[in-house]
C-alpha positions in Angstrom: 31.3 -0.1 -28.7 28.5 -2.7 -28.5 28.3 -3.2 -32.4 32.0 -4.0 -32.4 30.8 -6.9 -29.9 31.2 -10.5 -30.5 28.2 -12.2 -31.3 28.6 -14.4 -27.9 29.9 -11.4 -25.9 26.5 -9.5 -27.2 24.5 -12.8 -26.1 26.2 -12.7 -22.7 25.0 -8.8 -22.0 21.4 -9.6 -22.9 21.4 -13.1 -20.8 22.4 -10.8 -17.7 20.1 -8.0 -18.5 17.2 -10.5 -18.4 18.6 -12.1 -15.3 18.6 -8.4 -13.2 15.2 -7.5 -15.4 13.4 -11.3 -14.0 14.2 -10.7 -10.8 13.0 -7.0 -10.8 10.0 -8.5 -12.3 9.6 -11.6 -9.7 10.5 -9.2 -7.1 7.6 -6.9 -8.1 5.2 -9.3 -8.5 5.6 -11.4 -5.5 5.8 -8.2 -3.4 2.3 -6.9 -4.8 0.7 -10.1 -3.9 2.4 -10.4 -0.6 1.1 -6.7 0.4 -2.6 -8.2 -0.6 -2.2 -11.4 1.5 -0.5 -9.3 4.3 -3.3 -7.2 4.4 -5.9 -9.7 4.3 -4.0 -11.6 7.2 -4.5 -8.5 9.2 -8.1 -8.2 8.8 -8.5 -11.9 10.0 -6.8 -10.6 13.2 -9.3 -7.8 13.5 -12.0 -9.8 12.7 -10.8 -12.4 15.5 -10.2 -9.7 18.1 -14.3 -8.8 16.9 -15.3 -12.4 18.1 -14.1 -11.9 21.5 -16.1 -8.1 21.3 -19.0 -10.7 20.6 -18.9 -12.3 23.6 -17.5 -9.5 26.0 -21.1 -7.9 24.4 -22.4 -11.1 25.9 -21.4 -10.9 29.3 -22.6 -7.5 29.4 -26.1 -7.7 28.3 -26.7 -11.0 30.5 -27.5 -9.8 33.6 -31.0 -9.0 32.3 -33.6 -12.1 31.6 -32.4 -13.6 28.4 -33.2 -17.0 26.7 -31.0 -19.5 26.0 -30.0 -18.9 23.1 -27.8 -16.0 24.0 -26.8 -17.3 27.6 -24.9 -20.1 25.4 -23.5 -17.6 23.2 -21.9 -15.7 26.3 -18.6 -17.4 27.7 -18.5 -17.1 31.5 -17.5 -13.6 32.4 -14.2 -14.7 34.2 -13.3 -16.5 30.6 -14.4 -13.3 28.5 -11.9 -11.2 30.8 -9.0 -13.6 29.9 -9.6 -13.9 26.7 -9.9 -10.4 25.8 -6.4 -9.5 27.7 -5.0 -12.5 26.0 -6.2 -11.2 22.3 -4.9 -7.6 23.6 -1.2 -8.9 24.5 -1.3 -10.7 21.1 -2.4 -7.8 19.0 -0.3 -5.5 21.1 2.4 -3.7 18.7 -0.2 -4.1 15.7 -2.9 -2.2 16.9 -3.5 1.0 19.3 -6.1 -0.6 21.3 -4.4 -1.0 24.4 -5.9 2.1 26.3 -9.5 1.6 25.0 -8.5 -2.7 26.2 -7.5 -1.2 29.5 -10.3 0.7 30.1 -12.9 -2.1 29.4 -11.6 -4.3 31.1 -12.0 -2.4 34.5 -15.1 -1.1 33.5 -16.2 -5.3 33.1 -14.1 -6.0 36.4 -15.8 -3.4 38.5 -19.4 -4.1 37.1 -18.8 -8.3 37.5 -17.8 -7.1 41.2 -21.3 -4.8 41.3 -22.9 -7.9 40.2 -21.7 -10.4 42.6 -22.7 -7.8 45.2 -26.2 -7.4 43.6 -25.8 -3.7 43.8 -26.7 -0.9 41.4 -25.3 -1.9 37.8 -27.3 0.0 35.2 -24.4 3.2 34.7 -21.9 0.2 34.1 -23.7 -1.9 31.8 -23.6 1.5 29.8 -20.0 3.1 29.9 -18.8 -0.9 29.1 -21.6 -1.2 26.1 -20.0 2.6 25.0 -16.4 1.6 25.8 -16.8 -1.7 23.8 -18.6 -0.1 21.2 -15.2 2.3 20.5 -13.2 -0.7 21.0 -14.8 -2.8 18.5 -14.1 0.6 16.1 -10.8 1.1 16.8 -10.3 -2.8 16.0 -11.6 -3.0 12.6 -9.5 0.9 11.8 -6.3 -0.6 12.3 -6.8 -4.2 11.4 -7.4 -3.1 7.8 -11.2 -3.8 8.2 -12.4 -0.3 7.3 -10.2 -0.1 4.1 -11.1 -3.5 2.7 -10.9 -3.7 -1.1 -13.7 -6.1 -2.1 -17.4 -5.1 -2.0 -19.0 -7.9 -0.2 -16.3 -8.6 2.6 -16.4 -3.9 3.1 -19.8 -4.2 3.9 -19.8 -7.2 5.9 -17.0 -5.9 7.9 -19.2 -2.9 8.8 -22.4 -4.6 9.8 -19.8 -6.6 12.2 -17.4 -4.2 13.5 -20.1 -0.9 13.5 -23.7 -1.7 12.9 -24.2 -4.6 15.3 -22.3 -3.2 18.1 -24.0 -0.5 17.8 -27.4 -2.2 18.1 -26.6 -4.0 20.8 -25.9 -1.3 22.8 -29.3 0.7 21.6 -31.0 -2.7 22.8 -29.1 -2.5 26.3 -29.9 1.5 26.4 -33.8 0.4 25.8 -34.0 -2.3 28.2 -32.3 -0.3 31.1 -34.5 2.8 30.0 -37.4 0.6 30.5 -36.8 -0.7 33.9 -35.1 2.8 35.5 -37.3 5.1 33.6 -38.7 8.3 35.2 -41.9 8.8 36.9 -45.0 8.7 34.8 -46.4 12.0 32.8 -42.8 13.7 33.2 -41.8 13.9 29.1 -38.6 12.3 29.8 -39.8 9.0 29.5 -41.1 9.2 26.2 -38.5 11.8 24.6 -35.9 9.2 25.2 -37.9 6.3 24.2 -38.8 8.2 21.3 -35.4 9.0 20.5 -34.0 5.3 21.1 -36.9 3.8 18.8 -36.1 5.8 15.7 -31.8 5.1 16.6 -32.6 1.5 16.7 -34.8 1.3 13.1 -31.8 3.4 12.0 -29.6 0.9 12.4 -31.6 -2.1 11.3 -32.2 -0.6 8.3 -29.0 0.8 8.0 -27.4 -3.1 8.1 -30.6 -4.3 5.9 -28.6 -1.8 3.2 -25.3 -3.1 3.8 -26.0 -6.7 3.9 -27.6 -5.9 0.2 -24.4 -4.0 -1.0 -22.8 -7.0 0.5 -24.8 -9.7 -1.3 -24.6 -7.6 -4.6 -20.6 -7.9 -4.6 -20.2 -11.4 -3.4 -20.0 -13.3 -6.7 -20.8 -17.3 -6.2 -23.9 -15.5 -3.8 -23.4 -18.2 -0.7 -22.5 -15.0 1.7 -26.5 -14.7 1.3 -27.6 -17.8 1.6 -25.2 -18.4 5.0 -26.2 -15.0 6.4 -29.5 -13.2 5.4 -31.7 -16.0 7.4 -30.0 -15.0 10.6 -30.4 -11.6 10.0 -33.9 -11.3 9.1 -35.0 -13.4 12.2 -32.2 -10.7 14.5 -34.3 -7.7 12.5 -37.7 -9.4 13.3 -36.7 -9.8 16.7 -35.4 -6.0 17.3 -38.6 -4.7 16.0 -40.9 -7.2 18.1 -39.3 -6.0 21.4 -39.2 -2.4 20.0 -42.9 -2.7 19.3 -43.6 -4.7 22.6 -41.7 -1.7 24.3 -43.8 0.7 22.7 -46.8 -1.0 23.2 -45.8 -0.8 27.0 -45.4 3.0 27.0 -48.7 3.9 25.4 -50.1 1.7 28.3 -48.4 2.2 31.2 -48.6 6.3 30.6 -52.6 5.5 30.3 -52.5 3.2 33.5 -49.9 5.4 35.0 -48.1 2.1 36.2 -46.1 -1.3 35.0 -47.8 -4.7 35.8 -45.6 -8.4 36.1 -46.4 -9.3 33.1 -45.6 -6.3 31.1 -41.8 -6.7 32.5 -41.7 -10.6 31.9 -42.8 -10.5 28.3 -40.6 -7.5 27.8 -37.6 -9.4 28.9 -38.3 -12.2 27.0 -38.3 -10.0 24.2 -35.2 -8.3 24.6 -33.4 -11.4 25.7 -34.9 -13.1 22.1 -33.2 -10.0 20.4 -30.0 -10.1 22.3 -29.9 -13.2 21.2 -30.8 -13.2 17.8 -28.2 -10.7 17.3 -25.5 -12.2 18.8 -25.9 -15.0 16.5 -26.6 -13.0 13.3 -23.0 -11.6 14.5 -21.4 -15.0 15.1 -22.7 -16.1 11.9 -21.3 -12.5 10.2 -18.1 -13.3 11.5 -17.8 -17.2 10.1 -18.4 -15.6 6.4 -16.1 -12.7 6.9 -13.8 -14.9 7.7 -14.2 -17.4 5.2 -14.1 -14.9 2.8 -11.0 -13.4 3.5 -9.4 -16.5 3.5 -10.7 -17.7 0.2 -9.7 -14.0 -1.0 -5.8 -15.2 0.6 -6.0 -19.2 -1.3 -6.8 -17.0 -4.3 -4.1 -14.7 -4.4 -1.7 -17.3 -3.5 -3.6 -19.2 -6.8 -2.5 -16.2 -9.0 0.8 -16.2 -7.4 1.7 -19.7 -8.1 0.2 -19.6 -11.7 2.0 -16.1 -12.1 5.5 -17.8 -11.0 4.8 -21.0 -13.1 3.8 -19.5 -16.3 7.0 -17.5 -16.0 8.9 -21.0 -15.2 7.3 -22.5 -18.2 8.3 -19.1 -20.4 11.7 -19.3 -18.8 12.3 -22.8 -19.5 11.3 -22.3 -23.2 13.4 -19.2 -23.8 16.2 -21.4 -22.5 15.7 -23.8 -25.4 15.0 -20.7 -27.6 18.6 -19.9 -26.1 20.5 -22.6 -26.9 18.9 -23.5 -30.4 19.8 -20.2 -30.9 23.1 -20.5 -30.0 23.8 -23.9 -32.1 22.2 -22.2 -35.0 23.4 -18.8 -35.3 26.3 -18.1 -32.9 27.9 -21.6 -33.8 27.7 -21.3 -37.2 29.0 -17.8 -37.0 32.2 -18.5 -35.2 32.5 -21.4 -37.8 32.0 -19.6 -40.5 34.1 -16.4 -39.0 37.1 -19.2 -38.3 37.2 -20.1 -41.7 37.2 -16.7 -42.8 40.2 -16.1 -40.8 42.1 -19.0 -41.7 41.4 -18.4 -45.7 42.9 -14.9 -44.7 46.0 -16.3 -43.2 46.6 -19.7 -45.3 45.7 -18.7 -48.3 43.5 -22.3 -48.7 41.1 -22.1 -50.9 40.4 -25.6 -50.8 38.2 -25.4 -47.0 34.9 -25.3 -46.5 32.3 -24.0 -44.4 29.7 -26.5 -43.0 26.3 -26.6 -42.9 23.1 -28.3 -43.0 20.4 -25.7 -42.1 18.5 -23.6 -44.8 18.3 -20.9 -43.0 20.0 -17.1 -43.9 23.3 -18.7 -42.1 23.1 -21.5 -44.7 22.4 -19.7 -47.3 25.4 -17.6 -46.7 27.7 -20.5 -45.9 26.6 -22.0 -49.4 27.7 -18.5 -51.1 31.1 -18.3 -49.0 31.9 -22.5 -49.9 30.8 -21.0 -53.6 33.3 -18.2 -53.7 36.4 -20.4 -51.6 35.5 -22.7 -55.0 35.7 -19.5 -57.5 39.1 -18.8 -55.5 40.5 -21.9 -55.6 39.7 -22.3 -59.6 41.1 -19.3 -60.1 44.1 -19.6 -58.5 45.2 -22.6 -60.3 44.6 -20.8 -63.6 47.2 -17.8 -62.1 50.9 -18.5 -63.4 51.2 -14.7 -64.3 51.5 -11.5 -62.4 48.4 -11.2 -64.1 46.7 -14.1 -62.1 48.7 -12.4 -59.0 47.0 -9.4 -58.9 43.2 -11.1 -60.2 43.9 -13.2 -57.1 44.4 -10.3 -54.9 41.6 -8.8 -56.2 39.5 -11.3 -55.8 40.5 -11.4 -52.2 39.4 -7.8 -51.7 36.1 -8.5 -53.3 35.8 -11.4 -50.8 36.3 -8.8 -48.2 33.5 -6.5 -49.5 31.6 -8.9 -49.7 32.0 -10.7 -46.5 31.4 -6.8 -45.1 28.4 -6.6 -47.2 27.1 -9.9 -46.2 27.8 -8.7 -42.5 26.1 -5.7 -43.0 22.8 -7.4 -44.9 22.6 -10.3 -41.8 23.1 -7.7 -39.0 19.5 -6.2 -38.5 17.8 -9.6 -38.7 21.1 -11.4 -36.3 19.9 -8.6 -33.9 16.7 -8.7 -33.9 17.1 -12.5 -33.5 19.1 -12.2 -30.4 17.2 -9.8 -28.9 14.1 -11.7 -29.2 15.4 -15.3 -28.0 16.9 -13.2 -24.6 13.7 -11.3 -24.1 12.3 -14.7 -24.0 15.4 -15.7 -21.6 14.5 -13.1 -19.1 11.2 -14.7 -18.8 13.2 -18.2 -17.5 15.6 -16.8 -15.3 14.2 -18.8 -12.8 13.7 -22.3 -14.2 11.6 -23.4 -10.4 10.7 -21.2 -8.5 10.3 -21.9 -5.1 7.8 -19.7 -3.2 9.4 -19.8 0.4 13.1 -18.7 -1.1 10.7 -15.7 -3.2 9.6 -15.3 0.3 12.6 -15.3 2.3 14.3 -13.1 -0.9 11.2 -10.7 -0.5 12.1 -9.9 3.2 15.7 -9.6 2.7 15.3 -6.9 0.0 12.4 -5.1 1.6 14.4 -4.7 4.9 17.7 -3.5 2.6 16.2 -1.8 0.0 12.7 -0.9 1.7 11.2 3.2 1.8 8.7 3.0 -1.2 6.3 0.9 -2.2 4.3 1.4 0.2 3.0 1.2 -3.7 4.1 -1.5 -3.6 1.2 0.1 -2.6 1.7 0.7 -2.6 2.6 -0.8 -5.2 2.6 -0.1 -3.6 0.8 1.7 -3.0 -1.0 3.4 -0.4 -2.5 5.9 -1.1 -4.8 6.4 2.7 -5.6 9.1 1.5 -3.3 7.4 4.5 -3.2 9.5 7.6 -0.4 11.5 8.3 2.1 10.0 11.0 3.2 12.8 13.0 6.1 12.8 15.9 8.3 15.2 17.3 10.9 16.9 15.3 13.6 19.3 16.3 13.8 21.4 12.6 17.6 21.8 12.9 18.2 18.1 12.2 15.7 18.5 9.2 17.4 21.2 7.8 20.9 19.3 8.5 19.0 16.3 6.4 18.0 18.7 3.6 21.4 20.4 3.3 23.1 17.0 2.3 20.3 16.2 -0.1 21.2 19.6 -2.1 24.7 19.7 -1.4 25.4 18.3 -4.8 23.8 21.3 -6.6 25.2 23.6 -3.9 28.8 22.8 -5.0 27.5 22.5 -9.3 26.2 26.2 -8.4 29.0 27.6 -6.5 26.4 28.5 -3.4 28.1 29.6 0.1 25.4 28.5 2.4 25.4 30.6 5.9 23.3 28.8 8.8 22.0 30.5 11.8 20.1 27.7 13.2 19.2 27.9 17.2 20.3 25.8 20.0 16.7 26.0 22.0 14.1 25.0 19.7 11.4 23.3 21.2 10.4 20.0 18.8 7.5 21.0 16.5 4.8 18.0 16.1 5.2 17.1 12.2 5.4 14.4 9.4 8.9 14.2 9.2 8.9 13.9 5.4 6.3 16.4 4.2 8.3 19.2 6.1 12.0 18.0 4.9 9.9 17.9 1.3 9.1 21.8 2.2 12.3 22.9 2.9 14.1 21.0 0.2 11.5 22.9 -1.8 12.3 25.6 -0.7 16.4 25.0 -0.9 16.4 24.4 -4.6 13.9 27.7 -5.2 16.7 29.0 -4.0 19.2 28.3 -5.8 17.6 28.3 -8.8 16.9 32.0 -8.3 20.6 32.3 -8.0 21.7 30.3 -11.1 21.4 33.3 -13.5 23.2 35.7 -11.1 26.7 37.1 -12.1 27.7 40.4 -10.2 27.4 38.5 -6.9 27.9 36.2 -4.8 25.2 33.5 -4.4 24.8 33.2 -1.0 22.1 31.2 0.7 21.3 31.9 4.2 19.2 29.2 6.7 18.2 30.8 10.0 16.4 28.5 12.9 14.5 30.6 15.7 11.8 30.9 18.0 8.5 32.4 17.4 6.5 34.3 20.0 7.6 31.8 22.4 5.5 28.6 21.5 6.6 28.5 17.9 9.5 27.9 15.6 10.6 30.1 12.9 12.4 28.7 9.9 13.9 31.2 7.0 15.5 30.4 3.7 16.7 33.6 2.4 18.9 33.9 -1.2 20.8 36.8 -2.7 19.1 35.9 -6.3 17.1 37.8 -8.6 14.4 38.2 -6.0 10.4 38.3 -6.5 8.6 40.7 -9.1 6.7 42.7 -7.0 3.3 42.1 -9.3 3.5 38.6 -8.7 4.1 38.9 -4.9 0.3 37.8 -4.3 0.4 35.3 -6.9 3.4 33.0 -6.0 1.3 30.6 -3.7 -1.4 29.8 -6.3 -1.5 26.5 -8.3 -0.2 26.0 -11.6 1.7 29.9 -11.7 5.2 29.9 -11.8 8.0 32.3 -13.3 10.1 29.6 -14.4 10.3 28.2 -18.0 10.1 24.4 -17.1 8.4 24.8 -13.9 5.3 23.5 -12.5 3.6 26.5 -10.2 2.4 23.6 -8.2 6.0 23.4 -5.7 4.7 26.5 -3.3 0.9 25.8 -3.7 1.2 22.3 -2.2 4.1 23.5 0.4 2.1 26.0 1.9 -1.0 23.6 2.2 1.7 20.9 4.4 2.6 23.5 6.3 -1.2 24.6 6.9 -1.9 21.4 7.3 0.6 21.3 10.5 -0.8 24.3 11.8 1.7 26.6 10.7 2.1 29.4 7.7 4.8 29.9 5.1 5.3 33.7 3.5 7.9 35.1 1.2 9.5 38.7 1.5 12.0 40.6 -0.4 15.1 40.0 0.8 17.7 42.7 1.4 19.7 43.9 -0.3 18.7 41.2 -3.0 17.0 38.0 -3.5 13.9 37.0 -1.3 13.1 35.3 1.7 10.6 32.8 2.6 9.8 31.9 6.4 8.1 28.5 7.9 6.3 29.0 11.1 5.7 25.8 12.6 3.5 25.6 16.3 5.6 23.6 19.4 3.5 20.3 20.2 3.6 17.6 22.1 2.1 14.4 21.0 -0.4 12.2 21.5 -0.2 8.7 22.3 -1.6 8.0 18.7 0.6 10.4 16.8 3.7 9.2 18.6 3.2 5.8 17.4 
């Protein structure tokens, strides 16, 4: 049908296969880079939501001597408290903070109170240095931070968001340690200072090793020469109080008592280190976020390059187009015009034009040659003998004109499918980023669940976590039954269901089970497909299971199992089927494992097999839910 085509019609096709093929294209491209940026956007959040950690650290640790240096890195605590609710309520739909927020924030509100009162405030200082600590964690887990793609900005984000949290709190554990400690010559004393010497060298070191990992990824090498200063004068500081505090222990457990002084210079140590790391921090956080947002200019570079150079490909394929058109398909109409009106007039004496020395030329020279062999050989017919050379001649013109057709065609096509490959490249001539934007929303909200691909294009994954809620299996098995119903009615399956009013909801991923039991479905009825004598009947039952489960059967009237394979049917890669897999049960049992549940086959009676889902009741967590 589409040889018999007009030249034009043909050109037409291709012109709006390369407009749906750009805009598939565009559409894929500006959607991977708008997945990158989105996700790099995110981890600014998280690494903004990390500044105000920085100072909430602040107000904790102040209480105790510091120097200046970290009493102006510390807002007021009243400030730090507003800002931190303020940065919750922002974040609050985009990250699962809100508990862990909650909770610090009357942990900080009952020990400012303490304070003010100039009562007891050690215990405080420690649950809010813990609870900020799993705050800061949670942060940098759902603001992307933890996943982060690009060496240098991964292990910057885990100095900031893990490491130097974490030292801070080891230097608060120290310092309080060192002024509530118990008696002399007990053990306890040293054991712990023991323990927290060795956890805070752990974790210097442990950032010393990132920072280099860092510095060995970042490619113009400034994240070094902006950061490593900071951090060797925070290290240098750690290990001076550390050594100071040591120093103090051997002494005090030879005196048997602490002096003035030994506290003073002590605090001034541990204030120095406070300090020092606070601005190591602050500094950590100014690159971190300068890189991300040179990582976002960058991919908004590519972006715009990627949409001009198709712009510039697009806008020669249309000139490709049209000088196409003016020399091939206009000529070919011409010449196809004249053709036809030879046929019908008889009149030798027209011509076809052209100037081009091209294959279209050169066959419009050989037709105006042979319309000039007619025409001279018609004047030379006065005989039925010149009638039927002229009719001759006119069927040789029409084998030839075939043959000509015939020789042209593969180069003609290949011509035209070239120049409209090249017009698919310019479907859009200027492209504007915004519409691509606004187009990009539109689609992924009515075409969207997928990516994600693109994770991701897109995608994704991450390893992603599994995102469980609760579930009544009924409706999944409803789902699942109009997914197969198609091959239900191509098989001619009756399909029995005995599904139970009562089910408690079963704590799942929606999709992995519905992916089980429309495994399980299509098993089925493939069993059932060679069957003749019978009927194929596939029976669904729903029930509960020793009262804090639910039981789901698929049970068929097919050829059943072979008893030898019976223990074999769950392993990888074995299957009984010709064009099967033998990974389908394997990976369905591990979901359904996964979920805490178990999935076994039976023979089914009087024929076929049956295969049963036990899934446990749950309720869900405040995590899981959302």
């Amino acid at each position: 049908m589409f040889k018999n085509l007009s030249t034009s019609t043909k050109l037409i096709i291709l012109c709006g296969m390369f407009i749906l093929s750009i805009g598939v294209t565009t559409h894929s491209l500006v959607a991977e880079h708008r997945i990158a940026i989105d996700f790099a956007r995110k981890e600014l959040v998280g690494n903004r939501y990390l500044a105000i950690l920085r100072n909430v650290y602040a107000a904790i640790l102040s209480e105790r001597p510091i120097d200046s240096t970290t009493a102006s890195a510390a807002a007021a605590p009243e400030k730090v408290l507003s800002a931190l609710a303020e940065e919750q309520d922002s974040v609050e739909g985009k990250f699962q903070t809100k508990e862990l927020a909650d909770s610090l924030l009357t942990t900080l509100r009952e020990l400012l109170a303490r304070r003010a009162q100039n009562g007891p405030t050690d215990t405080l200082v420690l649950e809010a240095l813990n609870k900020a600590r799993k705050l800061a964690t949670r942060v940098a887990d759902d603001s992307n931070l933890t996943l982060d793609p690009d060496l240098d900005t991964y292990y910057l984000q885990n100095t900031v968001a893990n490491h130097l949290p974490t030292l801070l709190g080891q230097l608060g554990e120290a310092h309080v340690l060192f002024h509530d400690r118990p008696q002399p010559g007990t053990g306890t004393d040293g054991s712990l200072r023991f323990v927290l010497d060795g956890l805070l060298r752990s974790t210097t070191d442990a950032i010393a090793e990132d920072l280099s990992a860092a510095y060995r990824g970042n490619v113009d090498g400034r994240l070094k020469h902006e950061v490593d200063n900071w951090f060797l004068i925070m290290s240098r500081s750690a290990r001076a109080y550390l050594g100071a505090l040591n120093a103090a222990r051997f002494d005090n457990e030879a005196r048997g008592l602490i002096v003035s002084s030994d506290t003073a210079s002590l605090d001034g140590l541990y204030g120095r280190a406070v300090g020092d790391a606070l601005f190591a921090w602050a500094g950590a956080e100014i690159e971190l976020d300068r890189l991300l947002h040179h990582r976002i200019d960058n991919l908004l570079a590519k972006l715009r390059r990627s949409l001009l150079l198709t712009g510039a490909l697009a806008a020669l394929s249309i000139v490709v187009a049209v000088m196409t058109h003016r020399r091939i398909v206009g000529p070919l109409e011409r010449l196809e015009s004249i053709a036809e009106t030879v046929r019908e007039t008889k009149n030798y004496t027209l011509r076809a034009e052209s100037d081009s020395n091209d294959e279209i030329g050169h066959l419009a020279v050989v037709f105006n040659d042979m319309l000039a062999e007619l025409a001279a050989a018609r004047d030379r017919e006065i005989t039925e003998q010149a009638e039927l050379a002229r009719a001759d001649r006119l069927m040789t013109i029409g084998a030839m004109t075939a043959s000509i057709a015939h020789e042209i065609n593969q180069p003609l096509a290949a011509i035209v499918t070239n120049s409209n490959a090249g017009l698919r490249w310019l479907a859009n001539a200027s492209p504007d980023l915004d519409e691509a934007r606004a187009a990009l929303k539109r689609i992924a909200k009515d075409g969207h669940r997928a990516s994600e691909v693109i994770g991701s294009i897109r995608a994704m994954f991450k390893k992603d976590a599994q995102h469980k809620g609760l579930y009544d299996v009924n409706d999944i098995v409803q789902e699942v039954l109009g997914l197969v119903q198609g091959e239900i009615k191509k098989q001619k399956v009756t399909v029995r269901t005995e599904l139970a009013s009562d089910l408690p909801p079963v704590l799942a991923d929606r999709v992995q089970v519905q992916q089980v039991v429309l495994n399980l479905m299509n098993n089925a009825i493939d069993a059932m497909s060679p069957i003749t004598d019978r009927a194929h009947v596939l029976r669904v039952r729903s029930s509960i299971h020793d009262g804090n489960g639910v039981s789901l059967s698929v049970e068929d009237s097919g050829v059943g199992i072979d008893p030898k394979n019976a223990e074999r049917i769950f392993d990888a890669f074995f299957t009984t089927k010709a064009n099967g897999t033998g990974l389908g049960l394997a990976i369905c049992r591990s979901i359904i494992e996964a979920h805490g549940g178990r999935l076994s086959a039976a023979p089914a009676q009087p024929h076929g097999s049956v295969f049963e889902v036990v899934l446990p009741a749950g309720v869900a967590t405040a995590n899981e839910a959302a």
